[in-house]
C-alpha positions in Angstrom: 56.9 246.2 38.0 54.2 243.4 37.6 55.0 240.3 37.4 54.7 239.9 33.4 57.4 239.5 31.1 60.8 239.4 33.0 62.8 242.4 32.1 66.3 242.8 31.3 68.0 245.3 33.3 70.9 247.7 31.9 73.8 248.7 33.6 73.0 247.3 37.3 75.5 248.6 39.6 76.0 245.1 42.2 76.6 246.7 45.8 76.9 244.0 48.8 76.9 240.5 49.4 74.4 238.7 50.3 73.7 235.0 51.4 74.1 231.6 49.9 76.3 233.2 47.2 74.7 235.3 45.1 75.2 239.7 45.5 72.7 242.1 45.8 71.6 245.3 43.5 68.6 247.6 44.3 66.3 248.3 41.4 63.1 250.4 42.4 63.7 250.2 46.0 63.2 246.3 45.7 66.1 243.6 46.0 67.9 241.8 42.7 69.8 238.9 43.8 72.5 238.0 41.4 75.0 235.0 41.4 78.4 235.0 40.4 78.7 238.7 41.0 81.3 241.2 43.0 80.1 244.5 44.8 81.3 246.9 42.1 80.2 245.0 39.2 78.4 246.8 36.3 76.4 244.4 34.2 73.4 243.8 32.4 70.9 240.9 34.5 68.4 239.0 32.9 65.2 239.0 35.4 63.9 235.1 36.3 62.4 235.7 38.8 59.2 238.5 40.2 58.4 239.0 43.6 56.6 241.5 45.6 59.8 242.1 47.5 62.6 241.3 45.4 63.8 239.7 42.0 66.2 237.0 40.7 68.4 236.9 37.5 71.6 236.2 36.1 74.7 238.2 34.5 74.2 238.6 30.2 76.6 241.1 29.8 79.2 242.7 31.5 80.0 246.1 31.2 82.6 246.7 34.1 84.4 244.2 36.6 84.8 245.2 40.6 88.7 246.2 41.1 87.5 243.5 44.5 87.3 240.4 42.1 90.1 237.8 41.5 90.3 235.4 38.8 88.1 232.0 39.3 90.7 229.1 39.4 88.3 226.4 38.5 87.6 226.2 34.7 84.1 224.9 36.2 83.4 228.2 38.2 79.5 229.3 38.0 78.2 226.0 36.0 78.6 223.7 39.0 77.0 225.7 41.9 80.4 225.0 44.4 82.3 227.4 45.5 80.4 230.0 44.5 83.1 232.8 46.1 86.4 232.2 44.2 85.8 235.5 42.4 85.8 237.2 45.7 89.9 237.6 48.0 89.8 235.0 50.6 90.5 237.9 53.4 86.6 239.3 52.0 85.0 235.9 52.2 86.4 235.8 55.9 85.1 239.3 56.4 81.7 238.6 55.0 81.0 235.2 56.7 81.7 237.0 60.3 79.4 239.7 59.7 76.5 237.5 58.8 77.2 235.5 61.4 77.1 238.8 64.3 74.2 240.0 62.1 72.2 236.6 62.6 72.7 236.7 66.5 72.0 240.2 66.9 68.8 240.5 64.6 67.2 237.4 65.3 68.9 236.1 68.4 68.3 239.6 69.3 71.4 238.8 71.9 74.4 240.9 73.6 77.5 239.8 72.1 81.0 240.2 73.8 84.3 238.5 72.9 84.0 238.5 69.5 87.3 236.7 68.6 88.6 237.1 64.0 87.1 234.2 62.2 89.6 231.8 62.0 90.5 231.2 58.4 91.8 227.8 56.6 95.3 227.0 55.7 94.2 225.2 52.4 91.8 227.2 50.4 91.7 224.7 47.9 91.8 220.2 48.2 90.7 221.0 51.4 87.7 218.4 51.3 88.0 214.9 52.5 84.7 213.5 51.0 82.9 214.3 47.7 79.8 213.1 46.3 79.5 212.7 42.6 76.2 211.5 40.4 76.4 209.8 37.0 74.6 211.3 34.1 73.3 209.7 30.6 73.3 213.6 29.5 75.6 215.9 30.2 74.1 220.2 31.3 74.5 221.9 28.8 75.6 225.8 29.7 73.6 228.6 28.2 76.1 229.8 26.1 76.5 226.5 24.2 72.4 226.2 23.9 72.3 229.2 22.3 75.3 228.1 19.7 74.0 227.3 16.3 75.4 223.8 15.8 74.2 221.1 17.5 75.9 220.0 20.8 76.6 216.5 21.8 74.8 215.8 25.3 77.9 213.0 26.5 77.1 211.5 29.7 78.7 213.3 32.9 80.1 212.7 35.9 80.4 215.4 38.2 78.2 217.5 40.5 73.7 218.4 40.1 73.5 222.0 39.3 71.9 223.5 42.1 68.2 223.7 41.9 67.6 221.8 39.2 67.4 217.3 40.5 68.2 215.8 37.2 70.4 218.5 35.6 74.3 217.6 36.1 78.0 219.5 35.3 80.6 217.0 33.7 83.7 217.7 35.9 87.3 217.4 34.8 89.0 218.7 37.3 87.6 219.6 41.1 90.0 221.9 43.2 88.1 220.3 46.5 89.8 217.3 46.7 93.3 215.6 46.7 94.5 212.1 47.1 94.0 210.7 43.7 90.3 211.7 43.5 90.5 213.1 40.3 92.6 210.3 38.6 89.8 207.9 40.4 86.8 209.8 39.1 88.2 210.2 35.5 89.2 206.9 35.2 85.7 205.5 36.0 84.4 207.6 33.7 86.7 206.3 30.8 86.4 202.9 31.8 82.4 203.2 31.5 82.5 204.7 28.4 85.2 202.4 26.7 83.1 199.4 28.4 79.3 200.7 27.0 78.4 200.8 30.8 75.5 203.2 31.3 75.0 206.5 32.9 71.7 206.9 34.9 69.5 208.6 33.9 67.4 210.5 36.2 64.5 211.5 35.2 63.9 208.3 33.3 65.0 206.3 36.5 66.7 203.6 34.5 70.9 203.2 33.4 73.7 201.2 35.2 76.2 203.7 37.1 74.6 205.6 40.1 76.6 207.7 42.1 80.4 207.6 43.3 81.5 208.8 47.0 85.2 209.4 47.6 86.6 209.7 51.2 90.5 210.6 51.8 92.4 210.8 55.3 94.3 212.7 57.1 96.3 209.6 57.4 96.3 209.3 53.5 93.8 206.6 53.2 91.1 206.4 50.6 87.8 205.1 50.3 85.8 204.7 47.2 82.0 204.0 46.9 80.3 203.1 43.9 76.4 203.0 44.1 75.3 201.0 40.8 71.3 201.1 40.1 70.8 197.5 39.9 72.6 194.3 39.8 75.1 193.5 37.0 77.9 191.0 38.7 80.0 190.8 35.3 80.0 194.3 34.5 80.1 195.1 38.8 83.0 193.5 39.2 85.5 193.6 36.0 85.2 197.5 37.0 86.0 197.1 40.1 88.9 195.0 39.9 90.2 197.6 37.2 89.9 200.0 39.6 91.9 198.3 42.3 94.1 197.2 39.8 94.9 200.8 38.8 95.0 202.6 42.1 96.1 200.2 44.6 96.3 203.1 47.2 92.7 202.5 47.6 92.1 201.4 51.3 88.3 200.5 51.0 86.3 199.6 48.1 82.7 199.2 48.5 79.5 199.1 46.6 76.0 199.1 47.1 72.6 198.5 44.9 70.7 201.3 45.1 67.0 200.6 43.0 65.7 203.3 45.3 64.4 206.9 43.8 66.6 208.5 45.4 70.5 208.7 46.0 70.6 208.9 49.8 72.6 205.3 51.4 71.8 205.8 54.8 69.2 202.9 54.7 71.2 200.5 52.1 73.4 197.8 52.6 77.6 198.9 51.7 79.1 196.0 50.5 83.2 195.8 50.7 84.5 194.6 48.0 88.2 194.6 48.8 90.5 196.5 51.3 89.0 197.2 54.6 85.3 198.4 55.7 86.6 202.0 57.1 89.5 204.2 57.2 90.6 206.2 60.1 91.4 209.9 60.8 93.7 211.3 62.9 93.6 213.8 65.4 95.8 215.4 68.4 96.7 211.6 68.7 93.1 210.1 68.9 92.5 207.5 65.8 88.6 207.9 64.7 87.2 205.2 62.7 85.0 206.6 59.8 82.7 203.8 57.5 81.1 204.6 54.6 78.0 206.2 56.8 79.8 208.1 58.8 79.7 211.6 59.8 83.1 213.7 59.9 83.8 217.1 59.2 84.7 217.3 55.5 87.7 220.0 56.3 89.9 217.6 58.5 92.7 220.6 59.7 89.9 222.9 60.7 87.6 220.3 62.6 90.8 219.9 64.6 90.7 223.9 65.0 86.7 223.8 65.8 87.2 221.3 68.1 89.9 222.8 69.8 88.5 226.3 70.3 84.9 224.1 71.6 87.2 222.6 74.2 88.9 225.6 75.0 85.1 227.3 75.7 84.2 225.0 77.8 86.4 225.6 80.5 87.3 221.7 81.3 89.2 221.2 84.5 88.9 217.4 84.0 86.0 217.1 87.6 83.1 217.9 85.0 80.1 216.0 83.9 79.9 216.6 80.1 76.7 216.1 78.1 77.0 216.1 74.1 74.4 216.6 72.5 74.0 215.6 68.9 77.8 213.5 69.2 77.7 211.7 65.8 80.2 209.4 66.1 81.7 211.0 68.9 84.0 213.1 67.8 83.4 215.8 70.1 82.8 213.4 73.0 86.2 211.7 72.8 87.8 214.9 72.0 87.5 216.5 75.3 86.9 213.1 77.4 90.8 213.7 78.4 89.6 217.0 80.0 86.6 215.9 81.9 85.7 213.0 84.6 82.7 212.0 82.5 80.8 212.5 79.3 78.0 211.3 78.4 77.0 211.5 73.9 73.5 211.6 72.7 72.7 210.8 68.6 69.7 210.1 66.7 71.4 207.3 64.1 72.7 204.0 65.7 75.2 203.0 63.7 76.6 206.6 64.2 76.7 205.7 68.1 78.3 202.2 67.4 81.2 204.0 65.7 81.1 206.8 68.5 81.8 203.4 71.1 84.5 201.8 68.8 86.3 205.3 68.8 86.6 205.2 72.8 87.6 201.4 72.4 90.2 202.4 69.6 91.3 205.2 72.0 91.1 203.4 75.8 88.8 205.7 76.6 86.8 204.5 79.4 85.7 207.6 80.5 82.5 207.9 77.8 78.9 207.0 77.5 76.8 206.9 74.2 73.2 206.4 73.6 71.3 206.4 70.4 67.5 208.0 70.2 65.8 211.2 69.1 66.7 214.2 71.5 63.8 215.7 72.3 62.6 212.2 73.6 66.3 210.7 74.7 67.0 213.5 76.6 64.7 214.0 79.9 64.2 214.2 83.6 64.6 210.7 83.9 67.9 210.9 81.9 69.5 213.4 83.7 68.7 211.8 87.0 70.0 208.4 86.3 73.5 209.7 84.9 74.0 213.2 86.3 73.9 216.8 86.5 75.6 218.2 83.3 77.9 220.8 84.2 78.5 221.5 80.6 76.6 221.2 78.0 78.6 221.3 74.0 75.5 220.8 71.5 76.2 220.7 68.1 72.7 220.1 66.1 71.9 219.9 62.1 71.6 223.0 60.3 67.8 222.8 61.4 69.2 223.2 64.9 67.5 222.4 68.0 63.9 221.4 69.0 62.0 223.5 71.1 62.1 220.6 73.5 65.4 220.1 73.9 66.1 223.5 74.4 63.5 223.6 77.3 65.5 220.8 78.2 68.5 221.9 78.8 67.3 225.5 80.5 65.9 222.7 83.4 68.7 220.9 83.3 70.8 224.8 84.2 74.4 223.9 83.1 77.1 226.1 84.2 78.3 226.6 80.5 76.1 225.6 77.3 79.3 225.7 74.2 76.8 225.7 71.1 78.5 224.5 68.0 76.2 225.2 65.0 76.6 225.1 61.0 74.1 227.8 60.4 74.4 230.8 62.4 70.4 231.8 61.8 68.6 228.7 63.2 71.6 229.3 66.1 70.4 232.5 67.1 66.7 231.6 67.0 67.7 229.0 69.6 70.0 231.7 71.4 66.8 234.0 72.2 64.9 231.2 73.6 67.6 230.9 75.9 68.6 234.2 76.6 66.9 234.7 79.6 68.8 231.8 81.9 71.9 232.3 79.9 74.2 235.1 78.5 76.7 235.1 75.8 79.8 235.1 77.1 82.1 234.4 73.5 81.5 234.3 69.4 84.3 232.3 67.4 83.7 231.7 64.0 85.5 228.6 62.2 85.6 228.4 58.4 85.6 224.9 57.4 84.5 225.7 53.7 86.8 228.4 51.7 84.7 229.9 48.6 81.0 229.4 49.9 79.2 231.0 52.0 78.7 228.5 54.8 80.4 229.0 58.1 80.7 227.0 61.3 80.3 229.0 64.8 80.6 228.6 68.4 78.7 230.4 71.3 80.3 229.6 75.0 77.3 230.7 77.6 77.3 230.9 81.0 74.4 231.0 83.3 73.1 234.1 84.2 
């Protein structure tokens, strides 16, 4: 097959999953990957995609559906790109994230496993998310179905979520299964308020428009914060929607803005103004009070970061003499976590204000027991380091998806920890760093966590122990 006009294929028999989402069929002994789509499926797949190796398409007819699918409950299933898996039983997602997970340490990591303990599932399958990030539109995506249509369709602005792949292309959402505490009410309500008040949407590829982006954070202690990113300064129009807003849901904790005239969405290097309410809201956990601002890291999936975290501190084996180093501490989650288990620990982050937050938590907590610095790893973490504050006798790293320099990793194999617990968000990038260290240390336990029912991601922890 060249690579010419894409085909469309008849009658494609869909056979496994496969990563990120999307299913996998086998058309002249090369790959088809094909979203929204159940092993058992029988459909017709429009080709978008040539390769020497494999192809992409989607679904444009279906001719029978797998007796292993269930019925979507979102109404905005396969437009949005989220939760790409509610077609599948949760009990298969669970089984399918494990598997890739042992098949990533074993093929790349090219480790021995043992202890291999069931994935531990998630209570809620659905409003499960405590933050959620939504963009403003000045048009509307329009599905395929309705651009083929013959009438003409209204392109309305949208609030909702980018459609993945494509930067300036975003779903209007009604209703989002993700997230409870009023976010829905708050989101639709902006929406109507801007379009009863002739505010305008942004538009993205144009760069101009009024209405950015909109962050909504609940609690586990049933707090909200709401964060409305507008693209430049309007103080009349900023603040009569604002005080509508706080008018209507006065359960809002934290209302903050910011002007973002940047290119992009990201807020990490902008100034969050409050507005009204407070400048944070806290989480809960086992007791511990964590202060989270409108930077901060947390887990999005607040019951099963208490379930990660307590299956990381179980790994680790903490009799309460140890020296703990944690890498990659955030706001010090982690850190204060297991401080009541060890004599000392000792948090290492890249972004500042994420270690300011991780020192507030201990204050908050009267934890006196804790250390944070802030710098990059590879450089923070050193001979000189380890010598002015200790021997680590165990090691919990929990890095970015990217995981871990090669540095640090050579890092830590010098620094020989009795037991390295690695906490990671992508189980590939985990086992490359696994082989690297395979030859000091051997895996002693696998526990999979899943923090996000109906995707594909997984979190996973690795306890080692030196060889």
């Amino acid at each position: 097959m060249g690579r010419g006009k894409k085909p469309l294929l008849e009658n494609v028999e869909i056979k496994k999953i496969a990563a990120e989402g999307k299913s996998i069929a086998y058309i002249d002994e090369k790959i088809l990957f094909v979203p929204n789509t159940v092993p058992g499926d029988i459909v017709d797949v429009q080709v978008t995609r040539k390769r020497k190796s494999f192809l992409e398409g989607f679904v444009v007819k279906t001719h029978k559906l797998s007796e292993l699918r269930v019925e979507p409950f979102c109404p905005h299933f396969g437009i949005c790109g989220g939760c790409k898996w509610q077609n599948l039983p949760y009990e298969m997602q669970l089984k399918f994230k494990q598997q890739e997970v042992i098949d990533n340490l074993e093929r790349i990591g090219k480790v021995e496993l043992q202890n291999i303990s069931p994935i531990l599932g998630s209570a809620q399958t659905t409003l499960y998310r405590n933050k959620l990030e939504f963009t403003f539109s000045s048009k509307r995506f329009l599905t395929r179905e309705e651009i083929g249509q013959d009438t003409d369709i209204e392109r309305t602005p949208a609030l909702g979520f980018h459609v993945p792949g494509l930067f300036d292309k975003v779903v209007d959402i009604d209703t989002c299964y993700l997230q409870g505490g009023f976010s829905n009410e708050i989101r639709n309500f902006i929406k109507r308020y801007a379009l009863e008040h002739g505010l305008k949407f942004f538009d993205i590829r144009n760069q101009e428009g009024f209405l950015r982006t909109l962050i909504i954070r609940t609690s586990s202690t049933g707090e909200i914060m709401v964060v409305l990113a507008f693209f430049h300064e309007d103080r009349e129009n900023r603040e009569a929607l604002l005080d509508a807003l706080r008018q209507q849901f006065p359960q809002i904790s934290s209302l903050m803005y910011v002007i973002n005239e940047k290119a992009n969405d990201t807020l990490t290097d902008q100034e969050i103004i409050r507005y009204a309410g407070k400048d944070h809201i806290f989480e809960e956990m086992e007791g511990l009070k964590f202060k989270i601002g409108p930077k901060s890291f947390y887990q999005t999936n607040s019951e099963q970061a208490y379930n990660l975290y307590s299956r990381t501190r179980e790994l680790a084996g903490l009799t309460g003499k140890e020296t703990v180093y944690d890498l990659y501490t955030g706001t010090g989650t982690i850190a204060n976590f297991v401080a009541g288990k060890a004599a000392k620990v000792i948090g290492i982050e890249y972004v500042p204000e994420a270690i300011e937050d991780a020192k507030i938590n201990s204050e908050l907590n009267s934890i006196t027991n804790t250390v944070f610095y802030a710098g990059d790893m590879k450089d923070v973490l050193n001979d000189d380091f380890i010598a002015a504050h200790g021997h680590p006798d165990v090691i919990i790293t929990d890095p970015p998806r990217a995981g871990m320099h090669p540095d640090v990793v050579a890092t830590i194999l010098k620094a020989a920890p009795d037991r390295i617990v690695y906490v990671s968000c992508n189980s590939a990038t985990q086992a490359r760093d696994l082989h690297l260290m395979d030859a000091q240390y051997k895996v002693m336990a696998v526990q999979s966590v899943d923090m996000f029912p109906h995707t594909h991601h997984v979190e996973n922890i690795v306890l080692l122990h030196k060889r």
